[in-house]
C-alpha positions as a Markdown table, in Angstrom:
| # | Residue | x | y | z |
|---|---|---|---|---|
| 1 | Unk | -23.3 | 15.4 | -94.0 |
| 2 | Unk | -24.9 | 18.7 | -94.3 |
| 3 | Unk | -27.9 | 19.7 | -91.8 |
| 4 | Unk | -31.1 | 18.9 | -93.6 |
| 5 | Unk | -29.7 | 15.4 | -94.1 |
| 6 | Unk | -28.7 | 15.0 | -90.6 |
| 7 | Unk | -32.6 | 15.9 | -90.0 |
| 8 | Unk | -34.4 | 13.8 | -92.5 |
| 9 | Unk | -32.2 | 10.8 | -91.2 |
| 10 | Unk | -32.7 | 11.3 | -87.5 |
| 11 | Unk | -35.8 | 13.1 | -87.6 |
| 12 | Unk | -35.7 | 16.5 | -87.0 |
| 13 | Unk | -37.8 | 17.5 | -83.9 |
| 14 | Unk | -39.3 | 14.3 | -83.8 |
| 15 | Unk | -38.3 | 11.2 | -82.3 |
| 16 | Unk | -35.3 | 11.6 | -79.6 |
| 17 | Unk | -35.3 | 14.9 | -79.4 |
| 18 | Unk | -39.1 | 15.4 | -78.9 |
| 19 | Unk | -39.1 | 12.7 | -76.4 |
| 20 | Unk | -35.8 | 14.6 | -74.9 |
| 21 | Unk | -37.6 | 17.4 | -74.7 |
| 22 | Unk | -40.6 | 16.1 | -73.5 |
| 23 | Unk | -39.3 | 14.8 | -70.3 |
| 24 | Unk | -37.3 | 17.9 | -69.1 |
| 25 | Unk | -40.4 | 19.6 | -69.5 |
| 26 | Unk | -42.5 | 17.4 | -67.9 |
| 27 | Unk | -39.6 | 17.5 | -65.1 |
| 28 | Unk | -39.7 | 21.4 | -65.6 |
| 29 | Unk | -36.6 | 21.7 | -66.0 |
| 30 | Unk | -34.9 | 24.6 | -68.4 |
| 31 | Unk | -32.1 | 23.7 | -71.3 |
| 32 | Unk | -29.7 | 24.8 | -68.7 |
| 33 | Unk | -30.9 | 23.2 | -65.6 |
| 34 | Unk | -30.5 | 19.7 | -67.1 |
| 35 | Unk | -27.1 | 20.4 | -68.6 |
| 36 | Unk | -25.6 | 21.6 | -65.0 |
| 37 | Unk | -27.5 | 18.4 | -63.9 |
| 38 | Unk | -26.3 | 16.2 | -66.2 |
| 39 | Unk | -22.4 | 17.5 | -67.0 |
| 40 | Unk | -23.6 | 18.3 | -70.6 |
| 41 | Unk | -23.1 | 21.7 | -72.3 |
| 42 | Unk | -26.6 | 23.9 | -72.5 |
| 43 | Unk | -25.8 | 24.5 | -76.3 |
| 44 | Unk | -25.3 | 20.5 | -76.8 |
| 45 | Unk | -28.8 | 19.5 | -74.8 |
| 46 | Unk | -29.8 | 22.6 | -77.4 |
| 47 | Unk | -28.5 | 20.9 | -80.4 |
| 48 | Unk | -30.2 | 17.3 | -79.0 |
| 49 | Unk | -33.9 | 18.7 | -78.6 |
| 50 | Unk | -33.5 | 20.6 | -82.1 |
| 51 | Unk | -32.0 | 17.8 | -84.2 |
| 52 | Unk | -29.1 | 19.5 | -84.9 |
| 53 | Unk | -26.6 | 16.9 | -82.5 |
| 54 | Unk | -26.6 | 13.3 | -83.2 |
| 55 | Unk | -26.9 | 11.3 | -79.3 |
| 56 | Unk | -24.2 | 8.7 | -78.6 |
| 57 | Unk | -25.6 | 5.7 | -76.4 |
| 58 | Unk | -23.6 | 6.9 | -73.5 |
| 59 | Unk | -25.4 | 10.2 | -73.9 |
| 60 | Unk | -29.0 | 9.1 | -74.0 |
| 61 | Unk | -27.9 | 7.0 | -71.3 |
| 62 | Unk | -26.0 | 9.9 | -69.4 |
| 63 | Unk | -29.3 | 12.1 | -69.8 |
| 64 | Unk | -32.2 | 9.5 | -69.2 |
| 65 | Unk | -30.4 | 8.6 | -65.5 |
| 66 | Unk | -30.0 | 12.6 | -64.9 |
| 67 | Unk | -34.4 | 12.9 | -66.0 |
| 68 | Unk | -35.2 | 9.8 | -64.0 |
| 69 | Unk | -36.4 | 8.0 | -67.4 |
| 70 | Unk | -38.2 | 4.4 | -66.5 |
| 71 | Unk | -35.5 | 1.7 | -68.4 |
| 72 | Unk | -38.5 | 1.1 | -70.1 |
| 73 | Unk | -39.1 | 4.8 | -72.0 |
| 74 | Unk | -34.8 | 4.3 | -72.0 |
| 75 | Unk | -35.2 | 1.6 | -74.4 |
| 76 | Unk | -37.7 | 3.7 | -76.2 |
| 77 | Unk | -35.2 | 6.7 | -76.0 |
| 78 | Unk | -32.2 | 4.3 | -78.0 |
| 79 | Unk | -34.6 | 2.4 | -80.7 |
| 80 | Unk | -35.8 | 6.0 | -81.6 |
| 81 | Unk | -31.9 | 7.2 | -81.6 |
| 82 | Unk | -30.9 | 4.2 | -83.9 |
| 83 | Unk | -29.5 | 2.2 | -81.4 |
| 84 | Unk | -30.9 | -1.4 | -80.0 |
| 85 | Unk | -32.7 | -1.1 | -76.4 |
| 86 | Unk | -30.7 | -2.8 | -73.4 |
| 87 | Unk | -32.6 | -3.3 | -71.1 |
| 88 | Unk | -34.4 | -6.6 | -70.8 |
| 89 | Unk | -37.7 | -7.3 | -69.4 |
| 90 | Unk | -38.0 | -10.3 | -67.9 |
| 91 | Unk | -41.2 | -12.2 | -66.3 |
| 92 | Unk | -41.0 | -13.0 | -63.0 |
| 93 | Unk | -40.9 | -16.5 | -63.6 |
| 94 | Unk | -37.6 | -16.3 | -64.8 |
| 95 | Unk | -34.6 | -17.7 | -62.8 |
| 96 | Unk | -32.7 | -14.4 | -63.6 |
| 97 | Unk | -35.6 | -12.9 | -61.4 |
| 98 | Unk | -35.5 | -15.3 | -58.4 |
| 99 | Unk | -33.9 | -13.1 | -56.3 |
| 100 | Unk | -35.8 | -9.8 | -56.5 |
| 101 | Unk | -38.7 | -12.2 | -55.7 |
| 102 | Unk | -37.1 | -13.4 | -53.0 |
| 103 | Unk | -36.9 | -10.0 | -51.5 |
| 104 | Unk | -40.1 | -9.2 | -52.8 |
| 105 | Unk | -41.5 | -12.4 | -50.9 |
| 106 | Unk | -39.2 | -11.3 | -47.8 |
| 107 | Unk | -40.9 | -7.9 | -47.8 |
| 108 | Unk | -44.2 | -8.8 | -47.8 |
| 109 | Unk | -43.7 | -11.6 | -45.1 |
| 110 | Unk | -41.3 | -9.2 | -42.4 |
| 111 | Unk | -44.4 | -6.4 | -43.0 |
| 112 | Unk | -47.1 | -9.3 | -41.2 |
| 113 | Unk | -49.0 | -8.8 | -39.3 |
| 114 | Unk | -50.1 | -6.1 | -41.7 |
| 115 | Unk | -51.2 | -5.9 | -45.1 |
| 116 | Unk | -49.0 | -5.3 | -48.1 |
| 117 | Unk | -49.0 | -5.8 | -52.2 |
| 118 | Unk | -46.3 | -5.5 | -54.8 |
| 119 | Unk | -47.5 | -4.0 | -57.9 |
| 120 | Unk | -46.5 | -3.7 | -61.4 |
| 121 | Unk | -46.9 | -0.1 | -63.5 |
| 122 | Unk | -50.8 | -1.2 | -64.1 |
| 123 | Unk | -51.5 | -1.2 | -60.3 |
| 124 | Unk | -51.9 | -5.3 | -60.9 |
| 125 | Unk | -50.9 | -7.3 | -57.9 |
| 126 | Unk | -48.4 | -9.7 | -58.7 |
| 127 | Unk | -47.7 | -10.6 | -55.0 |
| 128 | Unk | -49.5 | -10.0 | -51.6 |
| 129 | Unk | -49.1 | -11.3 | -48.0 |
| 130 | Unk | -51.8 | -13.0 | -46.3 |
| 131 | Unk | -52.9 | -9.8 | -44.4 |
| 132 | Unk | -54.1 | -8.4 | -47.3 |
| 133 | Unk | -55.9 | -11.6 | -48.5 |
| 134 | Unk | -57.4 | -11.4 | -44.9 |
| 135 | Unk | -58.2 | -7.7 | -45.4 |
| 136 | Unk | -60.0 | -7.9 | -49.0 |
| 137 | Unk | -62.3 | -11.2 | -47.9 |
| 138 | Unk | -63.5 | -9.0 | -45.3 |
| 139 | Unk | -65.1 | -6.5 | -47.9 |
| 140 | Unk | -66.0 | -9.9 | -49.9 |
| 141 | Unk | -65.1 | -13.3 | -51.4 |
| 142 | Unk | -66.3 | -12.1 | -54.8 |
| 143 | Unk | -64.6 | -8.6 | -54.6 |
| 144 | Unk | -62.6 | -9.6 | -57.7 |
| 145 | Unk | -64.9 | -10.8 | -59.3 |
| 146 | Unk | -67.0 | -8.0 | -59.1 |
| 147 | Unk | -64.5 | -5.6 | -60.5 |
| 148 | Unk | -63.5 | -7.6 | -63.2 |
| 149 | Unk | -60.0 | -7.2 | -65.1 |
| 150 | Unk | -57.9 | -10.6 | -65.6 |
| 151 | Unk | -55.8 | -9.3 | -63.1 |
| 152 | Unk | -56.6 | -8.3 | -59.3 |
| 153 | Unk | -56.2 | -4.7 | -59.6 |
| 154 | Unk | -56.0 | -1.6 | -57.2 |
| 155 | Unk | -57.4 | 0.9 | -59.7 |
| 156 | Unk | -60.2 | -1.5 | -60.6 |
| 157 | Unk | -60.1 | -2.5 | -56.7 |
| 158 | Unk | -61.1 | 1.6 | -55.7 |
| 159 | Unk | -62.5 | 3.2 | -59.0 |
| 160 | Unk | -64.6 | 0.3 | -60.7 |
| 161 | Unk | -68.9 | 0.8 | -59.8 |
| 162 | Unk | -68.4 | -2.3 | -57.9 |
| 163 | Unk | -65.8 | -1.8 | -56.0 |
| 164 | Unk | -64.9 | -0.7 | -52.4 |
| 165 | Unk | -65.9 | 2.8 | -52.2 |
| 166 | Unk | -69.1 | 1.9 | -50.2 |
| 167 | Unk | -66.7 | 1.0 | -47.7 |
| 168 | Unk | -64.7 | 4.1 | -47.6 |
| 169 | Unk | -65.6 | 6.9 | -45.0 |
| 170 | Unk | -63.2 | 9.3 | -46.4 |
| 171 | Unk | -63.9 | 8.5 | -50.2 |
| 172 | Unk | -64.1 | 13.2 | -51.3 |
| 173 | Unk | -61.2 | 13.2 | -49.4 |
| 174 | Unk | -58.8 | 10.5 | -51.3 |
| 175 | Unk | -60.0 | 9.8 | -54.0 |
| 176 | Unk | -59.2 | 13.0 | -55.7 |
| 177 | Unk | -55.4 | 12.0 | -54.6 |
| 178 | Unk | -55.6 | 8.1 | -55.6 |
| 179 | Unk | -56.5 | 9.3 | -59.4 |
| 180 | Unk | -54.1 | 12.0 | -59.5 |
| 181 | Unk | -51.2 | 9.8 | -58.7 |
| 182 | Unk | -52.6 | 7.2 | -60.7 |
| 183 | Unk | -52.8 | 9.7 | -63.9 |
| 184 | Unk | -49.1 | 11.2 | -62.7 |
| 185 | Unk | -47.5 | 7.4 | -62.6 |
| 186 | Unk | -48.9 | 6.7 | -66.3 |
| 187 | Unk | -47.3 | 10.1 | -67.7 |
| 188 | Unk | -44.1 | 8.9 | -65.6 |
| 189 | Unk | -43.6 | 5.5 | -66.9 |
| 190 | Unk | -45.0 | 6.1 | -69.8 |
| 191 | Unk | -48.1 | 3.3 | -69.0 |
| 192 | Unk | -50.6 | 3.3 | -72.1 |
| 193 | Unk | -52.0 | -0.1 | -70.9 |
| 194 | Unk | -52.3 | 2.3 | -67.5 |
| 195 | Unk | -53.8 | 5.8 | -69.4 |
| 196 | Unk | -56.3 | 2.8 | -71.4 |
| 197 | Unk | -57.6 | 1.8 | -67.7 |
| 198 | Unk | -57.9 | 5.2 | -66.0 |
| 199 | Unk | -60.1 | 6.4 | -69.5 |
| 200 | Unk | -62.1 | 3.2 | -68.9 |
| 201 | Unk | -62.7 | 4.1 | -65.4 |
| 202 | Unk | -63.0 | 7.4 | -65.8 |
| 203 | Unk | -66.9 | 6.9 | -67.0 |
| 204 | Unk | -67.8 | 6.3 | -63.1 |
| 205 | Unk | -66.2 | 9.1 | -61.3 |
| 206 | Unk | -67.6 | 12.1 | -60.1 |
| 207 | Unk | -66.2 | 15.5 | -61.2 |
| 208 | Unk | -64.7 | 16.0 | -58.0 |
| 209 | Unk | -62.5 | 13.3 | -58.7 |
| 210 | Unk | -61.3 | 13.4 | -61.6 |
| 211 | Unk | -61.0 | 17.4 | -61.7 |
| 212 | Unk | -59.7 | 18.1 | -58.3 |
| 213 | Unk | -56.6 | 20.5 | -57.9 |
| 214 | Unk | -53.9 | 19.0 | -58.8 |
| 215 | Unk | -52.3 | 20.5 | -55.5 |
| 216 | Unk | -54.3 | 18.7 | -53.2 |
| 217 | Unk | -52.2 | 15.2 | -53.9 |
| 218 | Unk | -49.2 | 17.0 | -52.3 |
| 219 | Unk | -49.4 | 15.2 | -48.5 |
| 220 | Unk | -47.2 | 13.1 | -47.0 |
| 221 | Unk | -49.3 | 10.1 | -46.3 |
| 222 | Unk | -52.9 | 9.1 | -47.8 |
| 223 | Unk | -54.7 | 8.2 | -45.0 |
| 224 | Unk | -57.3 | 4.6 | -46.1 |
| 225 | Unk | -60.4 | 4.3 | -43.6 |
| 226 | Unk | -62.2 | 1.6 | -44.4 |
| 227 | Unk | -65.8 | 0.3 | -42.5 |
| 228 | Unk | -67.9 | -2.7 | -43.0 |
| 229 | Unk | -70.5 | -4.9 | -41.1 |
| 230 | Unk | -69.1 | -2.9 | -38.2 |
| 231 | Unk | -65.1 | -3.4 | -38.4 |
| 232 | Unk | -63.7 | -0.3 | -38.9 |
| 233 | Unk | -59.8 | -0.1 | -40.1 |
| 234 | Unk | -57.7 | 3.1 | -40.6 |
| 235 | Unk | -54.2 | 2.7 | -42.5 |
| 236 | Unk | -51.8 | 4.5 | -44.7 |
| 237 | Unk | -49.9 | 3.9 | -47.2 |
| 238 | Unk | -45.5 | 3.4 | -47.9 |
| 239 | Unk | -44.2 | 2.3 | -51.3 |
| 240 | Unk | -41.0 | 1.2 | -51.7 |
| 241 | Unk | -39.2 | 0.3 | -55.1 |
| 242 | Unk | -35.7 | -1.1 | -56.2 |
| 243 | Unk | -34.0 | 1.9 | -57.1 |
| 244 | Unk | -31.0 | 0.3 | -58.6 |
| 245 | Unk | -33.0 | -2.4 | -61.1 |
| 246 | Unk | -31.4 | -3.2 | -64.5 |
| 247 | Unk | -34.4 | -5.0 | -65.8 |
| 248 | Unk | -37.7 | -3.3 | -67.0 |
| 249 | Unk | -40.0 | -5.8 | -64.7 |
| 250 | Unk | -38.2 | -5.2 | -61.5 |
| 251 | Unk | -37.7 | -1.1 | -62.1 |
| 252 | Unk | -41.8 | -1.2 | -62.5 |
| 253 | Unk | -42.4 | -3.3 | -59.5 |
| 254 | Unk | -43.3 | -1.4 | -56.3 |
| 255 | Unk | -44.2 | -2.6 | -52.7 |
| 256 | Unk | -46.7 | -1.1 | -50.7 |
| 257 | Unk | -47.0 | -1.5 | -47.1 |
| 258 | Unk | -50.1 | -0.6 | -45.4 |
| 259 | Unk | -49.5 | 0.7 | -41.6 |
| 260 | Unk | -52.5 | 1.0 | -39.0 |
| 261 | Unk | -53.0 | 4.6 | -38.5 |
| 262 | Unk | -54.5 | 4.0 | -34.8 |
| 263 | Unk | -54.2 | 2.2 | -32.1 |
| 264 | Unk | -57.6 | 0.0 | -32.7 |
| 265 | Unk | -56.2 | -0.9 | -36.3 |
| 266 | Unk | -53.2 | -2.1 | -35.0 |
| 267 | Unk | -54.9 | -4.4 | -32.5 |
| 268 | Unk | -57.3 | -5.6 | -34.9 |
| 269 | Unk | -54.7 | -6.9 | -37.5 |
| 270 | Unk | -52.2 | -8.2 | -34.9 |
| 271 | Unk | -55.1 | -10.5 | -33.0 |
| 272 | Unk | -55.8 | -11.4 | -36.6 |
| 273 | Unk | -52.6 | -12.6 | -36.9 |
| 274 | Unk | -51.7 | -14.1 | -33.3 |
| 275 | Unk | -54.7 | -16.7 | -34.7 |
């Protein structure tokens, strides 16, 4: 098969190897980088991201583990190859699933008497403890209401007009972070549903916000200070996710585990839950 043929059939600089490319640059990696990384030849990653070199599975597979590529993009990386995705996404419903939400469940409960959520790549909450159901009464019984969605959702939850940021006392100084690592997580994982929220709620935020130095979202922990009718809570945040997943759902989910990041926070939430 000569060369122009090759390209016509697999698509030139389109289709794996833009999406190859694509991602090592959005890693910032060099050709050579990723081929020390990844035990592939520079001049083969070369011929992948020009067209020139056909993929086998194993190689898309080999590469898309050495980028960090969500299973999710992986199966977009094989259909656009030629091959058939393999990676299954189940619902959580599903008795194949039962034991990552057991441990999901586990989690939540061994984090009491403090708050904590798992999320899916849309920042919906598809499981909390009862901490945090204690914690978002406090700022209202209609709080979800307000925010709308058909999910209960952080983004909505922080960025939407009616949502908690009359609450916050530190609002200039995380909010800048919150949308940052919001927009960073939809380039990651490839979320449009995600990118179709944040442009939604992009009409409400400041400039300060949405234009903040992308530099200032380096920190270890985002502090979350939170005051209403008096109470005043300070926490931060640790996400956790199952590193080893082999199905689309569970590589999306994450848990996050809020910690009091004082003294009076911590008594608050562990009276709470002594009652």
């Amino acid at each position: 098969m000569s060369l122009s043929t090759l390209e016509r059939n697999y698509g030139g600089d389109s289709g794996f190897p833009l999406l190859l490319k694509t991602r090592r640059q959005r890693r910032r990696l060099s050709q050579l980088e990723l081929a020390l990384s990844s035990g592939v030849s520079q001049r083969h990653v070369s011929f992948l991201e020009s067209g020139r070199a056909k993929p086998s599975r194993s190689m898309i597979l080999q590469l898309s583990e050495t980028l960090e590529v969500p299973l999710r993009e992986r199966n977009d990386w094989l259909t656009a190859a030629g091959f058939a995705p393999i990676f299954k996404a189940r619902p959580l419903d599903d008795p194949q699933m039962s034991q990552v939400m057991s441990a999901v469940r586990m989690m939540l409960t061994n984090h009491e008497p403090y708050p904590a959520v798992a999320v899916d790549r849309v920042w919906n909450i598809r499981m909390a403890n009862a901490p945090f159901d204690m914690m978002s009464a406090m700022l209202g019984g209609d709080l979800w209401d307000r925010v709308g969605g058909t999910e209960r959702n952080l983004a909505r939850l922080f960025f939407h007009p009616s949502g908690i940021k009359p609450f916050v006392t530190n609002w200039k100084a995380i909010a800048p972070l919150l949308w940052h690592r919001a927009q960073r997580e939809a380039e990651a994982l490839g979320g449009d549903e995600m990118k179709r929220l944040l442009a939604e709620l992009s009409q409400h935020q400041d400039p300060d916000t949405l234009w903040a130095p992308e530099g200032a979202a380096l920190v270890p922990v985002m502090p979350l200070e939170i005051e209403k009718d008096g109470v005043r809570i300070s926490l931060f945040t640790v996400i956790a996710t199952f590193g080893t997943a082999q199905d689309v759902t569970a590589d999306e989910l994450r848990i996050e585990s809020l910690f009091p990041a004082d003294a009076a926070t911590e008594k608050l939430f562990r009276a709470a839950g002594g009652r």
